[in-house]
Biopython code that builds the backbone (N, CA, C, O; Angstrom):
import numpy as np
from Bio.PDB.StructureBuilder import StructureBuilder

atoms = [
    (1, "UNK", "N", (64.682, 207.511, -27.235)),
    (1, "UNK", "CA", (63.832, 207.438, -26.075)),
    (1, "UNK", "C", (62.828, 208.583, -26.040)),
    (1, "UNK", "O", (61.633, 208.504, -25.757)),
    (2, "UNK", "N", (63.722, 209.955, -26.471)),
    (2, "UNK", "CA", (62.585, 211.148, -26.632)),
    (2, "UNK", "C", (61.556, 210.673, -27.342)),
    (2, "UNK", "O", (60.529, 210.732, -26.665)),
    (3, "UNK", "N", (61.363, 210.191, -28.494)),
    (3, "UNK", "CA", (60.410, 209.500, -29.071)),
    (3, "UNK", "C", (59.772, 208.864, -29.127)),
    (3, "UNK", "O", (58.850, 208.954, -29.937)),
    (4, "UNK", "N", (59.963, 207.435, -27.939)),
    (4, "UNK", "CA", (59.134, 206.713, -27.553)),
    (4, "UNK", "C", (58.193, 207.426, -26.314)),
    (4, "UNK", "O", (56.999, 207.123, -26.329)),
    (5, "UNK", "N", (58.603, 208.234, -25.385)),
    (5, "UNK", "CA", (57.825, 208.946, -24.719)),
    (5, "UNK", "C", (56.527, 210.217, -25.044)),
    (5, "UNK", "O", (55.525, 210.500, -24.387)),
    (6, "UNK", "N", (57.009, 210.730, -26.206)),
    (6, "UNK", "CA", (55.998, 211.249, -27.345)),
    (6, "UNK", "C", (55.080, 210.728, -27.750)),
    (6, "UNK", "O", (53.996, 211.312, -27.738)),
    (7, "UNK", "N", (55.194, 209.661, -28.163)),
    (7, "UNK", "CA", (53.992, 208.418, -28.407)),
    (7, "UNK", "C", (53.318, 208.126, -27.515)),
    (7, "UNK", "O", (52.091, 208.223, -27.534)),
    (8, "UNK", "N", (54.147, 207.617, -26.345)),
    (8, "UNK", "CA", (53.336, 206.919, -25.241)),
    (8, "UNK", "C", (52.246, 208.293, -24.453)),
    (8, "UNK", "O", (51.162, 208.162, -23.884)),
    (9, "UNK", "N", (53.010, 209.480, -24.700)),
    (9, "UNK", "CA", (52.688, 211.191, -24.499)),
    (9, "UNK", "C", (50.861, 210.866, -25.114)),
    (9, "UNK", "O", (49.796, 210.441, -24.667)),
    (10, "UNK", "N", (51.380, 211.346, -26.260)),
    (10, "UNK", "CA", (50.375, 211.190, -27.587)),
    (10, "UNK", "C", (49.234, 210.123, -27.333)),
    (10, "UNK", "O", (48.050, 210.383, -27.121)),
    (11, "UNK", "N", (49.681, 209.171, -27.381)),
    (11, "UNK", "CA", (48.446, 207.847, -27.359)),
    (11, "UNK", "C", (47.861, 208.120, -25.601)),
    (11, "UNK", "O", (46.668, 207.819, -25.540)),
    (12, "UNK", "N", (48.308, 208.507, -24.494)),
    (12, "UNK", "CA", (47.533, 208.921, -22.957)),
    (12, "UNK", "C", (46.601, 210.701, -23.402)),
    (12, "UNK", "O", (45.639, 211.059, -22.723)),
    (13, "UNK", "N", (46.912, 211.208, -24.101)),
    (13, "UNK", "CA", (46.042, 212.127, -24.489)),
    (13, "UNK", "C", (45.145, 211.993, -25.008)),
    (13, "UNK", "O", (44.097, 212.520, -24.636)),
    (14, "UNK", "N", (45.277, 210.962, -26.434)),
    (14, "UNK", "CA", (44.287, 210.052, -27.172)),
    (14, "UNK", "C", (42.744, 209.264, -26.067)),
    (14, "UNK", "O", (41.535, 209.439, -25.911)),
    (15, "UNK", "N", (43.901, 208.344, -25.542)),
    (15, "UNK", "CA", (43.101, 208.116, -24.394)),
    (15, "UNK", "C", (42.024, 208.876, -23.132)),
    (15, "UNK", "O", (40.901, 208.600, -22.708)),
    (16, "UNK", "N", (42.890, 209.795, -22.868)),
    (16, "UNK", "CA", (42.295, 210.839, -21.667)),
    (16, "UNK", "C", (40.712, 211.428, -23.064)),
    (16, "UNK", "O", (39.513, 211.335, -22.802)),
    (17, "UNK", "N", (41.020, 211.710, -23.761)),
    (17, "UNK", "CA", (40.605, 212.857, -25.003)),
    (17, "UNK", "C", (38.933, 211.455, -25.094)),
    (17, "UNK", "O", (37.718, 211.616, -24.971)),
    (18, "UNK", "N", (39.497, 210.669, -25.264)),
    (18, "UNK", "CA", (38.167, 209.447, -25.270)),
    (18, "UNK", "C", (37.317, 209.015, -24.395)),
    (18, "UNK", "O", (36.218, 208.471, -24.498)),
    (19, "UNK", "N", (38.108, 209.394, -23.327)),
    (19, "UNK", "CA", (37.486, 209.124, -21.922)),
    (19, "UNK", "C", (36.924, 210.174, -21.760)),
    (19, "UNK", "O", (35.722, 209.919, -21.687)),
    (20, "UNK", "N", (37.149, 211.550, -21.629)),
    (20, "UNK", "CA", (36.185, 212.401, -21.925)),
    (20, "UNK", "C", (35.140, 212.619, -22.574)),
    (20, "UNK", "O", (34.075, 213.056, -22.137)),
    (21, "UNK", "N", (35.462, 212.261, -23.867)),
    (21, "UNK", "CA", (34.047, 212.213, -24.872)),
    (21, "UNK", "C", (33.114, 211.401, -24.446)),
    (21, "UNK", "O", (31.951, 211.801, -24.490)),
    (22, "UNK", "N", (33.484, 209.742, -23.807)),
    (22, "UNK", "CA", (32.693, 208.720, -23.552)),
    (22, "UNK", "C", (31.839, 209.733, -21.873)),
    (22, "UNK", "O", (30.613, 209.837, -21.856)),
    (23, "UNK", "N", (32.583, 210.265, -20.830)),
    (23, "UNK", "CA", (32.092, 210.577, -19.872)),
    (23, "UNK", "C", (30.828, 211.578, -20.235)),
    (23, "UNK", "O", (29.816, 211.621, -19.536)),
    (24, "UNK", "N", (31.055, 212.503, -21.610)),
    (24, "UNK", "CA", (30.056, 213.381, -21.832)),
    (24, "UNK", "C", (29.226, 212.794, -21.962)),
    (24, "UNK", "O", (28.332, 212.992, -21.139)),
    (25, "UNK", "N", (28.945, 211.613, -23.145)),
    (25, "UNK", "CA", (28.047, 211.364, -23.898)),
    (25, "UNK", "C", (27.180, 210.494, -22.661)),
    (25, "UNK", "O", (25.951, 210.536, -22.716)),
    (26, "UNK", "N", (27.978, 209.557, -21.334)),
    (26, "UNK", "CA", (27.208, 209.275, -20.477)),
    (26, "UNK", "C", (26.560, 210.406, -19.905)),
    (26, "UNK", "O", (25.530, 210.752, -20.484)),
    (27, "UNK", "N", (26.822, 210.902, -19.159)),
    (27, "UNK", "CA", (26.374, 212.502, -18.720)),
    (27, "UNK", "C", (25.249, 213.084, -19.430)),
    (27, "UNK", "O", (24.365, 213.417, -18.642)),
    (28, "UNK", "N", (24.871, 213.414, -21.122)),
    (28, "UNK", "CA", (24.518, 213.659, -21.589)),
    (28, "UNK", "C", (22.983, 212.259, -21.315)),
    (28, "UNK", "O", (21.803, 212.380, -20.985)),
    (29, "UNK", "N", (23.461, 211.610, -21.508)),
    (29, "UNK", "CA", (22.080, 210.004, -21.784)),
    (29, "UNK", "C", (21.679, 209.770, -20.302)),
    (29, "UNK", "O", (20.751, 209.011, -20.027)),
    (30, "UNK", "N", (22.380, 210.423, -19.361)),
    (30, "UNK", "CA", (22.060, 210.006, -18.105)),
    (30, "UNK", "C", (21.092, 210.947, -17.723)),
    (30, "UNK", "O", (20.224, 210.707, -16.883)),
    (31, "UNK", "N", (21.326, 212.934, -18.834)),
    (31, "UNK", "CA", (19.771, 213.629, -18.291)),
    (31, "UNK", "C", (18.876, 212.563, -18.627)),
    (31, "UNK", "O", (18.302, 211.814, -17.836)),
    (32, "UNK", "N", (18.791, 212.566, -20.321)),
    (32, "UNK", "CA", (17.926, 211.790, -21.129)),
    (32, "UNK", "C", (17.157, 211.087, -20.236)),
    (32, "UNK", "O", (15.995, 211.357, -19.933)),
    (33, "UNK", "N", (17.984, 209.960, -19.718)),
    (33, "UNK", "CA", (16.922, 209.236, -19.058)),
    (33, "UNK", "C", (16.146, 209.764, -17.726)),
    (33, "UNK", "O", (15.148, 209.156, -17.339)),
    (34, "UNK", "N", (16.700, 211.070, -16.940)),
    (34, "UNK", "CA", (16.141, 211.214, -15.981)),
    (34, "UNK", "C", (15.540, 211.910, -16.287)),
    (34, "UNK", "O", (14.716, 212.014, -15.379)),
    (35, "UNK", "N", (15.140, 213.053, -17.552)),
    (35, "UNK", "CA", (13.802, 213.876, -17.859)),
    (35, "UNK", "C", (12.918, 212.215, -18.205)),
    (35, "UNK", "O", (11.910, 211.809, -17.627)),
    (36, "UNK", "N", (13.614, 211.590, -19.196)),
    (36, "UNK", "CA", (12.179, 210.739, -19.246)),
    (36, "UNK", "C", (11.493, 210.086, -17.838)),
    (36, "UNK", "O", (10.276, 210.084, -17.649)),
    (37, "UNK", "N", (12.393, 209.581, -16.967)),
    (37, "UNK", "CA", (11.767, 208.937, -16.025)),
    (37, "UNK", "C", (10.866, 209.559, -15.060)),
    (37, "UNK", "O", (10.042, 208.912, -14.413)),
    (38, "UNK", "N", (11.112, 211.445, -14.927)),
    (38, "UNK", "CA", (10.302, 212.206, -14.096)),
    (38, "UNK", "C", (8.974, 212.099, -14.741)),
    (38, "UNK", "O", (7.875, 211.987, -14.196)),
    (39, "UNK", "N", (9.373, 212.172, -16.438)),
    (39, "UNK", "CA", (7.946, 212.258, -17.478)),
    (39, "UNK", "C", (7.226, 210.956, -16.915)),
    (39, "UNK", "O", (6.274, 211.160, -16.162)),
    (40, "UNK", "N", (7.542, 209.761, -17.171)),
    (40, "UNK", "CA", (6.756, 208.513, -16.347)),
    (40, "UNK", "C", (6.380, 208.545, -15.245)),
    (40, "UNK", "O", (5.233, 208.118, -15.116)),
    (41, "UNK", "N", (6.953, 208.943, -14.183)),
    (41, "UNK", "CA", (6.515, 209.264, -13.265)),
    (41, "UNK", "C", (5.349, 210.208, -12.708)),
    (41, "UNK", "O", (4.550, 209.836, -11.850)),
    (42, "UNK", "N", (5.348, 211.464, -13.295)),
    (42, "UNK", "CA", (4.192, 212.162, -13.688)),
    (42, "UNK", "C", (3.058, 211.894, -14.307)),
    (42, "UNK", "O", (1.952, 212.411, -14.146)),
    (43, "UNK", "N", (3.553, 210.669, -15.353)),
    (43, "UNK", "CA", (2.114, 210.269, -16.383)),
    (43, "UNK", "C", (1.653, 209.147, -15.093)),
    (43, "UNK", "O", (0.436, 209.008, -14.967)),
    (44, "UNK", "N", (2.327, 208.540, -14.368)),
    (44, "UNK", "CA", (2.131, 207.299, -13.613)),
    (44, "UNK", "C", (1.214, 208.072, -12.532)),
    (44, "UNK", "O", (0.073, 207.608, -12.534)),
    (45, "UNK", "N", (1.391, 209.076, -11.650)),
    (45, "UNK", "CA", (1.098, 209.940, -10.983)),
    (45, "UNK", "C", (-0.694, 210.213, -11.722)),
    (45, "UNK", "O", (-1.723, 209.855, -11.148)),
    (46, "UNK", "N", (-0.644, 210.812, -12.877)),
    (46, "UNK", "CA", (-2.137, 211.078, -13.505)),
    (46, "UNK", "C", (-2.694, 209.860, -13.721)),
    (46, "UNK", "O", (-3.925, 209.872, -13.718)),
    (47, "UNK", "N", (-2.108, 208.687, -13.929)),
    (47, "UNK", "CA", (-2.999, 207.799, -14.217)),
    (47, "UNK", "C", (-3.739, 207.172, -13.099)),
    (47, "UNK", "O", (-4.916, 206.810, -13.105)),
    (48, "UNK", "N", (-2.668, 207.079, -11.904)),
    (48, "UNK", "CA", (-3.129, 206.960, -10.811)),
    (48, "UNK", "C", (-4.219, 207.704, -10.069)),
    (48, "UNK", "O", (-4.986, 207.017, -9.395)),
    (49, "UNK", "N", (-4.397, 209.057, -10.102)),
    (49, "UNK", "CA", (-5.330, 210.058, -9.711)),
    (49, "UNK", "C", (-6.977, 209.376, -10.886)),
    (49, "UNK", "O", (-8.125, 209.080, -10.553)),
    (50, "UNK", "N", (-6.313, 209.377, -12.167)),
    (50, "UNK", "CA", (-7.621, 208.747, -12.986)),
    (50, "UNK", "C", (-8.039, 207.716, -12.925)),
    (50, "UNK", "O", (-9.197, 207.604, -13.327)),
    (51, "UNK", "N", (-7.282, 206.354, -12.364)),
    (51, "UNK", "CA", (-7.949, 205.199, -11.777)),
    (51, "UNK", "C", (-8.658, 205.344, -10.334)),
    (51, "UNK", "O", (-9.575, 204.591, -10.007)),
    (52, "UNK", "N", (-8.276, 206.139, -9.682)),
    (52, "UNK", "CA", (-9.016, 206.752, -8.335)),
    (52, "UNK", "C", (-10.061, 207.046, -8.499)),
    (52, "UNK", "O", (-11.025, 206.532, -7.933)),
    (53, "UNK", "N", (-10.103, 208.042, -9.405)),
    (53, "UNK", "CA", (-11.896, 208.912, -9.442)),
    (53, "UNK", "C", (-12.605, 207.882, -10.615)),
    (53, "UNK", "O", (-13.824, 208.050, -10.608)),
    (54, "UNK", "N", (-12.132, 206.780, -11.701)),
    (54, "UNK", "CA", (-13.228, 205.845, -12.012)),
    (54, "UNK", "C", (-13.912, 205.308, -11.286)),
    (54, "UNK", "O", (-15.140, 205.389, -11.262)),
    (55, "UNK", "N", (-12.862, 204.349, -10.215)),
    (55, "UNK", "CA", (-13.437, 203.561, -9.165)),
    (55, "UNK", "C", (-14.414, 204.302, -8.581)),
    (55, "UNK", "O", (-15.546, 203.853, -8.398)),
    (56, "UNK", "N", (-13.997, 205.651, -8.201)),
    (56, "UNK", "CA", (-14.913, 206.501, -7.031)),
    (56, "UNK", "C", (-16.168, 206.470, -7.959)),
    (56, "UNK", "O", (-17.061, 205.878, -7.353)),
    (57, "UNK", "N", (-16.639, 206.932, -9.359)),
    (57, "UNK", "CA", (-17.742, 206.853, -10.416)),
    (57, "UNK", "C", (-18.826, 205.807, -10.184)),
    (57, "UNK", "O", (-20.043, 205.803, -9.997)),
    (58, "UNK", "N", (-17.237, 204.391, -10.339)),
    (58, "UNK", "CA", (-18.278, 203.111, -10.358)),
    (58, "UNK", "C", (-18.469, 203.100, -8.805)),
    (58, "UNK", "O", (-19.686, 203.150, -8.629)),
    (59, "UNK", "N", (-17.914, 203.063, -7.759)),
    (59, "UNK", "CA", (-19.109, 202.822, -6.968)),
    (59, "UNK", "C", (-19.593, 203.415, -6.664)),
    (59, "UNK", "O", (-19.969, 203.155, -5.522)),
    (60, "UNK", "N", (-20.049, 204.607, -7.172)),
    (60, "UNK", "CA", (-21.687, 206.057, -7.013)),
    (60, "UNK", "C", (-22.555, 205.150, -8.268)),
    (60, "UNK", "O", (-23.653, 204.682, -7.965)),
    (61, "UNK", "N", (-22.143, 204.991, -9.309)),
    (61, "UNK", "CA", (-23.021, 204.065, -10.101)),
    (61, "UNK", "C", (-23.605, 203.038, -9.698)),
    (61, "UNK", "O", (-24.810, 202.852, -9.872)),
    (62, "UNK", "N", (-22.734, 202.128, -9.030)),
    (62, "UNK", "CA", (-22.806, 200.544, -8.507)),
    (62, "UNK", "C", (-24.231, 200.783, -7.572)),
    (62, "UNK", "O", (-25.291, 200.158, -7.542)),
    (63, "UNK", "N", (-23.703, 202.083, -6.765)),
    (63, "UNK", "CA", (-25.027, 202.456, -5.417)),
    (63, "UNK", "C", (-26.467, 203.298, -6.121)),
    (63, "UNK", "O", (-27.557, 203.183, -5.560)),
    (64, "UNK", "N", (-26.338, 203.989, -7.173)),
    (64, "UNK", "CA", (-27.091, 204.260, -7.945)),
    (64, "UNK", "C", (-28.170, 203.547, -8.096)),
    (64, "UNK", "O", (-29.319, 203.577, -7.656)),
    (65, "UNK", "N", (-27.144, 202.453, -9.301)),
    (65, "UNK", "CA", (-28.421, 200.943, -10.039)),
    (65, "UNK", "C", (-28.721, 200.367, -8.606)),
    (65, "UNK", "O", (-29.831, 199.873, -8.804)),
    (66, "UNK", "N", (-28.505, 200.191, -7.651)),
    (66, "UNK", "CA", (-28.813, 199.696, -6.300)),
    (66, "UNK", "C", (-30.360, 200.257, -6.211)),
    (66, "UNK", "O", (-31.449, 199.691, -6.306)),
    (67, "UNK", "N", (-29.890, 201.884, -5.943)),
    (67, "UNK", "CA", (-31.214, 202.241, -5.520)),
    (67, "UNK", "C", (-32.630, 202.240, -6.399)),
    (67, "UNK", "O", (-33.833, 202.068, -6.202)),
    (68, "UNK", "N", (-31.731, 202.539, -7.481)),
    (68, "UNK", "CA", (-32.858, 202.408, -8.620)),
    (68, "UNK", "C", (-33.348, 200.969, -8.444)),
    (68, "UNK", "O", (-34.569, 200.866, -8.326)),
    (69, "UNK", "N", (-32.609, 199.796, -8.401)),
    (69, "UNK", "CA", (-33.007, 198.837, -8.616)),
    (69, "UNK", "C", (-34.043, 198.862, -7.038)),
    (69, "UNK", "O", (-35.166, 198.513, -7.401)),
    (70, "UNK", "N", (-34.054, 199.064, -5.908)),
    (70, "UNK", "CA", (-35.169, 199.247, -4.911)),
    (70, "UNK", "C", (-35.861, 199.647, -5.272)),
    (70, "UNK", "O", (-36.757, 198.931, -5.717)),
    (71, "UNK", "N", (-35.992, 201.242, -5.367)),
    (71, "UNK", "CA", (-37.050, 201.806, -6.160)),
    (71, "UNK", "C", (-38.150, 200.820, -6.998)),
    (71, "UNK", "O", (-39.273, 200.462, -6.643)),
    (72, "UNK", "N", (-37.504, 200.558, -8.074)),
    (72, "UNK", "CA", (-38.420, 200.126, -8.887)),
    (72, "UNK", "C", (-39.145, 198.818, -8.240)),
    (72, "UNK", "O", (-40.368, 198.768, -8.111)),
    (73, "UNK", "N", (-38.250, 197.741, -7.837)),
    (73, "UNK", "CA", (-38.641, 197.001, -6.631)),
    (73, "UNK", "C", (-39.985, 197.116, -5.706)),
    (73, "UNK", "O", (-40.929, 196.331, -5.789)),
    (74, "UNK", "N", (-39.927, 198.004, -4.991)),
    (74, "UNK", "CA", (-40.805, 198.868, -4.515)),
    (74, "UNK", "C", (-41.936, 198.775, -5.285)),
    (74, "UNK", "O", (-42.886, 198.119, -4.856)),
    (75, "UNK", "N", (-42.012, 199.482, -6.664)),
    (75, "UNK", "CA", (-43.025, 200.124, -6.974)),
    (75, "UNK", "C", (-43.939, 198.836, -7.489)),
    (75, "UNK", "O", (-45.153, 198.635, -7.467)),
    (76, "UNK", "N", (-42.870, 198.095, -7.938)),
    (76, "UNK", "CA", (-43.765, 196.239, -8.216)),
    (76, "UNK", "C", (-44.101, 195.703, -6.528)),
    (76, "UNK", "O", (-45.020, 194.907, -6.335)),
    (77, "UNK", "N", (-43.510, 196.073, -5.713)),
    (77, "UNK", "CA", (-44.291, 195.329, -4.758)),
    (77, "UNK", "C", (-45.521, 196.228, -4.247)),
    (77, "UNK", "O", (-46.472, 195.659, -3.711)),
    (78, "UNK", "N", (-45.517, 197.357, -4.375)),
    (78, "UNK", "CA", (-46.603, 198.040, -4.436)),
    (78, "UNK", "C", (-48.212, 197.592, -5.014)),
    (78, "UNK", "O", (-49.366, 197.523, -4.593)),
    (79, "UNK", "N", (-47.441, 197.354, -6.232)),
    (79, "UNK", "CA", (-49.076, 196.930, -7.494)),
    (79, "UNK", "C", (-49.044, 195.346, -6.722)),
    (79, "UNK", "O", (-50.179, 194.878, -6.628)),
    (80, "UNK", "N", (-48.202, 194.664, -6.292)),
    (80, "UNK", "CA", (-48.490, 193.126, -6.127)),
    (80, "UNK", "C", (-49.538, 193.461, -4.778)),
    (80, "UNK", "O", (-50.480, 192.669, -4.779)),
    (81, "UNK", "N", (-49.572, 194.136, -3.996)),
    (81, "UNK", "CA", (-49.981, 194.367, -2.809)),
    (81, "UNK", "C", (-51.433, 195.101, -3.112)),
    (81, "UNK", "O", (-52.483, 194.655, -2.649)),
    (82, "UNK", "N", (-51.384, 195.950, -3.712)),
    (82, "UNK", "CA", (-52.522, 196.421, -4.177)),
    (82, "UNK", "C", (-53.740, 195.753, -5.011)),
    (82, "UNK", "O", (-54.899, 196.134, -5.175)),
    (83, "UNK", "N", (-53.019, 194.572, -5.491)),
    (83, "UNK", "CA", (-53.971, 193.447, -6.290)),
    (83, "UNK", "C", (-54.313, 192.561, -4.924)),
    (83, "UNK", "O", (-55.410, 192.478, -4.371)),
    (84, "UNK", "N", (-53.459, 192.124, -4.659)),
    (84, "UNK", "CA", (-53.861, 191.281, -3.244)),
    (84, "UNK", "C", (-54.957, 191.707, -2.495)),
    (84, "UNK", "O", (-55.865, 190.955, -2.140)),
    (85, "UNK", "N", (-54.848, 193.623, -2.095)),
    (85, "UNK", "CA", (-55.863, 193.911, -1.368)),
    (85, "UNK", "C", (-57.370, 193.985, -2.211)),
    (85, "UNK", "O", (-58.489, 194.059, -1.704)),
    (86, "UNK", "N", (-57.113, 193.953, -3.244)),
    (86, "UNK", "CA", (-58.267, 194.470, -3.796)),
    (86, "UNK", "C", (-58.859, 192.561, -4.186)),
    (86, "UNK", "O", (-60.060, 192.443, -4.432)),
    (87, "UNK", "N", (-58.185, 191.554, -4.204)),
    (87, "UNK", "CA", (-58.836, 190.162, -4.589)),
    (87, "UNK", "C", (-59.572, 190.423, -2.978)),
    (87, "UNK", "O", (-60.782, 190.620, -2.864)),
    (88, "UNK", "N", (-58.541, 190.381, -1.686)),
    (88, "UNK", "CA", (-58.791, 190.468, -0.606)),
    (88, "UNK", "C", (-60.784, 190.956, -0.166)),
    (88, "UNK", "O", (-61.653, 190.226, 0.309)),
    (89, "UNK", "N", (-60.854, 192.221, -0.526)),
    (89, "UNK", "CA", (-61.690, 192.838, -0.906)),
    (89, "UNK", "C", (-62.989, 192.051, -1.721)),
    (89, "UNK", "O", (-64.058, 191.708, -1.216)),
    (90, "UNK", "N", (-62.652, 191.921, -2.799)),
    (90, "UNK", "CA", (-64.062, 191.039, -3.285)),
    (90, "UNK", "C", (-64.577, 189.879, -2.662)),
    (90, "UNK", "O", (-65.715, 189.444, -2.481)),
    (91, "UNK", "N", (-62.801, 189.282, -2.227)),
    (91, "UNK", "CA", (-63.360, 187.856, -1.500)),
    (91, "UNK", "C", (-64.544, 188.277, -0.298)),
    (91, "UNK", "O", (-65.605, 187.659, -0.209)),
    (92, "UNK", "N", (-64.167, 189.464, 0.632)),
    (92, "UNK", "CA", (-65.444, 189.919, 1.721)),
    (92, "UNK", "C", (-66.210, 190.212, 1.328)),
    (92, "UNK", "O", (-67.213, 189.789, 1.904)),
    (93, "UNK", "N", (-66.539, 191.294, -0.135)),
    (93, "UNK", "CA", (-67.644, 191.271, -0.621)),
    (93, "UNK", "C", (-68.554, 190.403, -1.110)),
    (93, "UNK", "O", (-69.763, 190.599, -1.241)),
    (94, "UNK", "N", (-67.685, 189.049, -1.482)),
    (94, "UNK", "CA", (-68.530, 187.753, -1.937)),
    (94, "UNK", "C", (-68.930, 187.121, -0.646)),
    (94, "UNK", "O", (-69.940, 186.427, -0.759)),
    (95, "UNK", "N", (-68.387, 187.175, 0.612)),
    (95, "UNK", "CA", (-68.850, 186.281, 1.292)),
    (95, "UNK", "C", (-69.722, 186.987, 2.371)),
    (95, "UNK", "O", (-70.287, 186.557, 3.377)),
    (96, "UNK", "N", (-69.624, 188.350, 1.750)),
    (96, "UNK", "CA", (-71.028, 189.374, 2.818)),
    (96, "UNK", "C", (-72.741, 189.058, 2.199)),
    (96, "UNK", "O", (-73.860, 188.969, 2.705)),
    (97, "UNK", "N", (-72.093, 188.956, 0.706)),
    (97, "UNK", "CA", (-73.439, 187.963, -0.040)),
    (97, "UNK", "C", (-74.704, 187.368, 0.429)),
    (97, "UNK", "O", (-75.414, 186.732, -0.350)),
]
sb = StructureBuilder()
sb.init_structure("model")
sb.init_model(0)
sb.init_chain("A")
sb.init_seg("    ")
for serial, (resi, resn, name, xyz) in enumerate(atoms, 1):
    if name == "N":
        sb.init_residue(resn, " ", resi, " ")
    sb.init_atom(name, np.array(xyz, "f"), 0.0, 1.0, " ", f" {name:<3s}", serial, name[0])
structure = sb.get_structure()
């Protein structure tokens, strides 16, 4: 009987001795994953701040080509207006004739 309790001794140490190793190696993979996940989180964090200030870019650009596009707008309705006045113009001079 001393002997069968030695074993059964022996093989719960075995056991305990495995269950330990297995608890480290979780323990151990469980930093692992939580340095990586702060790391994602941080890169998620910058990417987020860098999709912020594109958008903010494109629409200062978007309002940009806007104005430019008035501007130039402008400056063609300018010459269209300035031809007008000046046909305008001859037409009175032709009919002061």
């Amino acid at each position: 009987m001393n002997e069968e309790y030695n074993k059964l001794i022996n093989r719960l140490n075995e056991n305990i001795h495995r269950l330990i190793l297995l608890y480290n190696e979780s323990v151990e993979e469980n930093k692992k994953i939580k340095t990586e996940l702060n790391n994602k989180t941080e890169k998620i964090t910058l990417l987020e701040r860098e999709l912020s200030d594109l958008k903010t870019k494109y629409e200062k650009l978007k309002l940009a080509k806007t104005i430019e596009g008035t501007i130039s707008e402008t400056g063609d309705a300018k010459q269209k207006l300035n031809r007008i006045i000046r046909e305008i113009d001859n037409c009175i001079a032709l009919l002061n004739k």
